[in-house]
N, C-alpha and C positions, 0 to 999 in steps of 0.2 A: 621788083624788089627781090636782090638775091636772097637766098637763107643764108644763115652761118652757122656753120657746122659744127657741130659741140667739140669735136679732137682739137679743132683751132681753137675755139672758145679756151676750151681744160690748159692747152700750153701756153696762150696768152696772159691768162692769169696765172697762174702759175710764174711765169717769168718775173711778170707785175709785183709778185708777193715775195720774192727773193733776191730782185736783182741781179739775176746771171742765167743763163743759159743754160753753163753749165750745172748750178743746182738746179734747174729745173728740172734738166735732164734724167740725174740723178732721183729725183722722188717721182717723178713720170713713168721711171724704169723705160725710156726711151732714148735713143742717141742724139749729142746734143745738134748732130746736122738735119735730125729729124725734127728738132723742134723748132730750129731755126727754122724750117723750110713751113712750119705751120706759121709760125709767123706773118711770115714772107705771103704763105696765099690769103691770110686774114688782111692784111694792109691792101693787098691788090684786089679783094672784094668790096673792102671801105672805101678805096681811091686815097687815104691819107698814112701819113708814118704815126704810127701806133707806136713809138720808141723812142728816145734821142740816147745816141749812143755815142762813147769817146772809149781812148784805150783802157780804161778803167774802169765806168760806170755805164749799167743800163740805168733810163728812169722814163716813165711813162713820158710821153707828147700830154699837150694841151687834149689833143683828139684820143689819147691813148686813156689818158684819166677818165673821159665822161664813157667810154666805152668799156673801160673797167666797169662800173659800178652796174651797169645794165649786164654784163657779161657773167657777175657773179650770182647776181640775182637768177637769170636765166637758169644756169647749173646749179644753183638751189634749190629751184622748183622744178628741175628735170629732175635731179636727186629723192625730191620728197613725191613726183609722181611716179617713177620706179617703186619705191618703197610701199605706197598706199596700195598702187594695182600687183606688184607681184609679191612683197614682202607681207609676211603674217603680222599681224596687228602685236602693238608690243604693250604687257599693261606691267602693273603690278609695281613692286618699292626699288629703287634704288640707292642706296646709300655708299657715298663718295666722299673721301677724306681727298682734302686740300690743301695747302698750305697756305697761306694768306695774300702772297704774293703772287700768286696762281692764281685766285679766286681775283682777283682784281685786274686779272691780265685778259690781254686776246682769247683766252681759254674763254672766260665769261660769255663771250658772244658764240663759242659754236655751242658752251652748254644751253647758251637763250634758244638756237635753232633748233636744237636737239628737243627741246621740251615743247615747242611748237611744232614738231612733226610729229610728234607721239604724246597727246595728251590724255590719253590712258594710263601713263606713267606716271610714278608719282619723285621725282628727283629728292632725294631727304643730303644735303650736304653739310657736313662737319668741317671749318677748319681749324688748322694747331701748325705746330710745331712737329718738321717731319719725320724727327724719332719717334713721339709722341704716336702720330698716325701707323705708322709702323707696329705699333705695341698693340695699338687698338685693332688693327687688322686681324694681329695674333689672337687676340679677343674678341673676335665674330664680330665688331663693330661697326664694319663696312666689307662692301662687296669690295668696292675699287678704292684704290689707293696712287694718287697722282703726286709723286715727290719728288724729292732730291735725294743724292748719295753723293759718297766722297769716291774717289776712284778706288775701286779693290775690293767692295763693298759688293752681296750677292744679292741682295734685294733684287727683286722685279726685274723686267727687262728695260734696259736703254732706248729710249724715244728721241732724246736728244743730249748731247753735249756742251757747257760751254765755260769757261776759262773764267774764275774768280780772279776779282778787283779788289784790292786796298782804294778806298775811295774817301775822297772827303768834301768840304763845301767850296763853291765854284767861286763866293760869295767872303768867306769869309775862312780861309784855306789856315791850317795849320802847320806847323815845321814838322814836319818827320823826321826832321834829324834832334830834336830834343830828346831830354836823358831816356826822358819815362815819358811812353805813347800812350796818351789815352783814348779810350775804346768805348762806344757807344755798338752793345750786341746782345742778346736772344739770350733767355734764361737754357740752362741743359732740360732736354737733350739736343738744342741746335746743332744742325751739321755744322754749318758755317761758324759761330760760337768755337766749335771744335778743333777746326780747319786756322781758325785764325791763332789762338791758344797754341797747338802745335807748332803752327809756322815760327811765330813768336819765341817757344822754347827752342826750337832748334838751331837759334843762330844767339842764343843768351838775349835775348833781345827782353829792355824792362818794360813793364804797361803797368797799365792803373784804368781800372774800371769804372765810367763815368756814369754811364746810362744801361739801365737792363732793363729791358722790354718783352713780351709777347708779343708785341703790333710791329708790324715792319713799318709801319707809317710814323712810329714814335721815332724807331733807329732812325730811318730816313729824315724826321723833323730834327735828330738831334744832329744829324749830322751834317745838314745844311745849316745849321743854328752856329757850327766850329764848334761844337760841345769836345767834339770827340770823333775818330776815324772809324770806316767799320770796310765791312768787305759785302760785294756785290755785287752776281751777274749781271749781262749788256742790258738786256732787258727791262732788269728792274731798278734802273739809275732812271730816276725822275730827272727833269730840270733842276738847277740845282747843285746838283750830287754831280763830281767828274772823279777820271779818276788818276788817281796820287802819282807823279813822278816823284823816286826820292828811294833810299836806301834799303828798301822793304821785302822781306823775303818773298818768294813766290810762294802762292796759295794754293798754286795745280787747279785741276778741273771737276766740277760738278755734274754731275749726272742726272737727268731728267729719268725717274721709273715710272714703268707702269705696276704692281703686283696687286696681287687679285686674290680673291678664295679659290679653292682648286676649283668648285664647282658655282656658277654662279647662270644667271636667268639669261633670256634670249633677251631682254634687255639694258642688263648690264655686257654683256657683249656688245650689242651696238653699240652702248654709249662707249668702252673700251676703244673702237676704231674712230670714233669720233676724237677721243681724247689724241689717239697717238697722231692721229691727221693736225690737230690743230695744234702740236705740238713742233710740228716740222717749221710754225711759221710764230714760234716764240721769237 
């Protein structure tokens, strides 16, 4: 039985969790012939293709999928046995503002990991609305602070990017070309709330306010319901929800932050890298 070696393991999944080479590349801080060629020796110790590839898309093989799931586990528990033998024990409170939509996303499962390698720790999480968390920071209310910005915005540092949608029901779609668009969106201080408001002013464009919510699960039932149009990263478009061909200003791009207290524990640092990592595969 050969071993497999963790370099191949880390760029297999890796690839697996991106679909391209080249992003893999990119967050490996490796070149992408180098990671093709990890590749390449993982498939020739398996004996199978680990890949189906065309000019466009990678996507796991049949054999690539079952050997994900054992590949990640493996680098999970290489990860938390590093940590245990040479990493100092982490205890003490964390307190981490969220936004709702984050709290419900892929984020969830590395904070679930995260709290099973370190359960000395005690994780205390808040969420709101990401001005809202923003304020609260400013008010010693949390260590960390995981949100969104608009672009131009100096909060925290950028983790990730990505390009806001006018979106509506899959199901039961509305005109965007009517007089007055109405809007199912986030009480202030919503960025996106803000983001759509200005779009909206700057081309005279008329709306009318249908649905105001706190819960992004309300915006999102109203807007699968045709209540009302709203806007929304790739990410956080459920089934459902697609999004709007039609005469609609551009909304620009959202910014995934991290910001922090200046000074903060040796385990809200961990959990810090944990966040910006599992952020790469929003």
């Amino acid at each position: 039985m050969r071993p497999l070696p963790t370099e191949l393991l880390r760029s297999f999944v890796v690839v697996a969790q991106t679909g391209s080479f080249t992003a893999a590349s990119e967050l490996l801080c490796l070149s992408q012939s180098t990671v093709s060629q990890h590749v390449r020796r993982l498939e020739d110790l398996v004996g199978v293709p680990l890949f189906e590839r065309d000019t466009r898309n990678v996507r796991l093989s049949q054999q690539g999928d079952a050997l994900h799931r054992y590949a990640v586990r493996i680098l999970e528990l290489m990860d938390e046995a590093m940590t245990t033998v040479c990493g100092p024990p982490l205890n003490g409170t964390v307190r981490l503002g969220l936004p709702e939509d984050f709290a419900s996303s892929r984020l969830a499962a590395a904070l679930g990991s995260f709290v099973r390698r370190n359960p000395e720790v005690d994780l205390v999480i808040r969420t709101g609305l990401s001005g809202d968390l923003f304020r609260e920071l400013d008010e010693n209310k949390h260590d960390l602070v995981f949100a969104k910005r608009l672009s131009g915005s100096h909060r925290g540092y950028v983790v990730k990017s990505e390009p806001l949608h006018w979106c509506g029901s899959a199901s039961t779609p509305l005109s965007v070309d009517q007089t007055i668009l109405p809007l199912a969106v986030h009480p202030e201080p919503s960025i996106t709330r803000s983001r759509i408001f200005e779009a909206l002013k700057s081309v005279n464009r008329s709306y009318r306010v249908v649905v105001v919510s706190s819960s992004v699960m309300v915006i999102q039932a109203a807007v699968m319901a045709g209540l009302g149009v709203s806007a929304f990263t790739g990410y956080a478009m459920p089934e459902g929800i697609v999004p709007l061909d039609g005469d609609l200003p551009d909304l620009g791009v959202l910014e995934y932050v991290i910001d922090r207290q200046t000074s903060i524990s040796q385990a809200a640092q961990a959990l810090e890298r944990v966040l910006a990592d599992a952020a790469k595969d929003l």
